[in-house]
BABA-383245 format. One record per residue (C-alpha): residue in one letter; z, x, y negated; residue number from 1. Coordinates in nm, 3 decimals. Each point is the difference from the previous one (the first is absolute). Layout:
a | Z | X | Y | NUM
...
***
This chain:
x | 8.028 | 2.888 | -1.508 | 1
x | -0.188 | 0.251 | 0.169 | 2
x | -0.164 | -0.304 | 0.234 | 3
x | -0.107 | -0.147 | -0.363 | 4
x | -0.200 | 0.276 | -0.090 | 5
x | -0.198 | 0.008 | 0.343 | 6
x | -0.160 | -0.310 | -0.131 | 7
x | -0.254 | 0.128 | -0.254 | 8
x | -0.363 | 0.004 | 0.053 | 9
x | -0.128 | -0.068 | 0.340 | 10
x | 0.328 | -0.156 | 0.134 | 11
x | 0.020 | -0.273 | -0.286 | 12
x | -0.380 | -0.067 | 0.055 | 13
x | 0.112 | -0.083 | 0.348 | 14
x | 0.271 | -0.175 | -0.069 | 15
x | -0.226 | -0.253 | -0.246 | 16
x | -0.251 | -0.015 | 0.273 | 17
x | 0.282 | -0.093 | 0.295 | 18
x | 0.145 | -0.262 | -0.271 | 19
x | -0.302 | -0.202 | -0.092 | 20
x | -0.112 | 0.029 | 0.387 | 21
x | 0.313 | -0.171 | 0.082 | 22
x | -0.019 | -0.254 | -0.256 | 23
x | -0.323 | -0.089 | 0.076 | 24
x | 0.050 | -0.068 | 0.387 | 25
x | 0.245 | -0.207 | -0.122 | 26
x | -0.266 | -0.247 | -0.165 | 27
x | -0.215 | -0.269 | 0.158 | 28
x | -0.375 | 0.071 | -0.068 | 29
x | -0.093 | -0.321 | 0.135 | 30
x | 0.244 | -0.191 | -0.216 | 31
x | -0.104 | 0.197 | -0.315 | 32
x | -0.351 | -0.063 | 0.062 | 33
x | 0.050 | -0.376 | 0.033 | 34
x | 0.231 | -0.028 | -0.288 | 35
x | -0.259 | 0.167 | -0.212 | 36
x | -0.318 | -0.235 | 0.144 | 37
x | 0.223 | -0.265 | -0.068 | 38
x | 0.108 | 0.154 | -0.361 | 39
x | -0.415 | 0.026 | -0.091 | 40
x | -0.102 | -0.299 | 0.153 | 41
x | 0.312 | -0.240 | -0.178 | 42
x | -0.139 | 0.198 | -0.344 | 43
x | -0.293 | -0.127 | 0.027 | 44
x | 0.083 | -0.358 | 0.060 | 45
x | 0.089 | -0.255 | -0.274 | 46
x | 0.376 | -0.094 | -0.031 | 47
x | -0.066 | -0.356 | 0.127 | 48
x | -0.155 | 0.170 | 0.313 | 49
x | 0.312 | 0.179 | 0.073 | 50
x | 0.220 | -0.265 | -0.045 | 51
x | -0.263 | -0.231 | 0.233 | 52
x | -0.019 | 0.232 | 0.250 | 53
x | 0.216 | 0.293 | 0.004 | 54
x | -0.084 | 0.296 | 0.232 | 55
x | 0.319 | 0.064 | 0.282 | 56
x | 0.179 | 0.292 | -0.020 | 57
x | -0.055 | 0.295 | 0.251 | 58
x | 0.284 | -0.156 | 0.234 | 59
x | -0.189 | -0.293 | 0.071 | 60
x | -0.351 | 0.156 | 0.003 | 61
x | 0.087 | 0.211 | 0.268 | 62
x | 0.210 | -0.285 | 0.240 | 63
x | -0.304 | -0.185 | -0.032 | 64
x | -0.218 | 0.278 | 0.123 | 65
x | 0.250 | 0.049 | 0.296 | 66
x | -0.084 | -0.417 | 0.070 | 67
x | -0.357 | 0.049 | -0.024 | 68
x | 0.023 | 0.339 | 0.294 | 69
x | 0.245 | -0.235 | 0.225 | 70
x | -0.247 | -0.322 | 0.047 | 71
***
């Protein structure tokens, strides 16, 4: 209990800052920014677009970026 109570103030700020620092290494900012190009770009398109033509998914964005550096 006495450990509990050393958590107030400054040590809980820390704690909050050391959590969302860990959660965001833990995210792909080059994923999230694709998904959410894709996202506004797909809203913006008519439904018969989409279905003509949908945009790939992250996975195959980037393996076809890694065939473009190899040739």
């Amino acid at each position: 209990m006495g450990k509990l109570k050393k958590l107030n103030g400054n040590g809980m700020k820390r704690l909050l800052i050391l959590s969302v620092l860990l959660l965001a290494a833990c995210a792909d900012p080059a994923r999230n920014l694709y998904e959410g190009i894709k996202a506004n770009s797909d809203a913006q398109r008519t439904p018969m677009e989409r279905a003509a033509q949908p945009a790939p998914d992250y996975d195959s964005y980037k393996k076809s970026l890694e065939d473009v550096e190899v040739k």
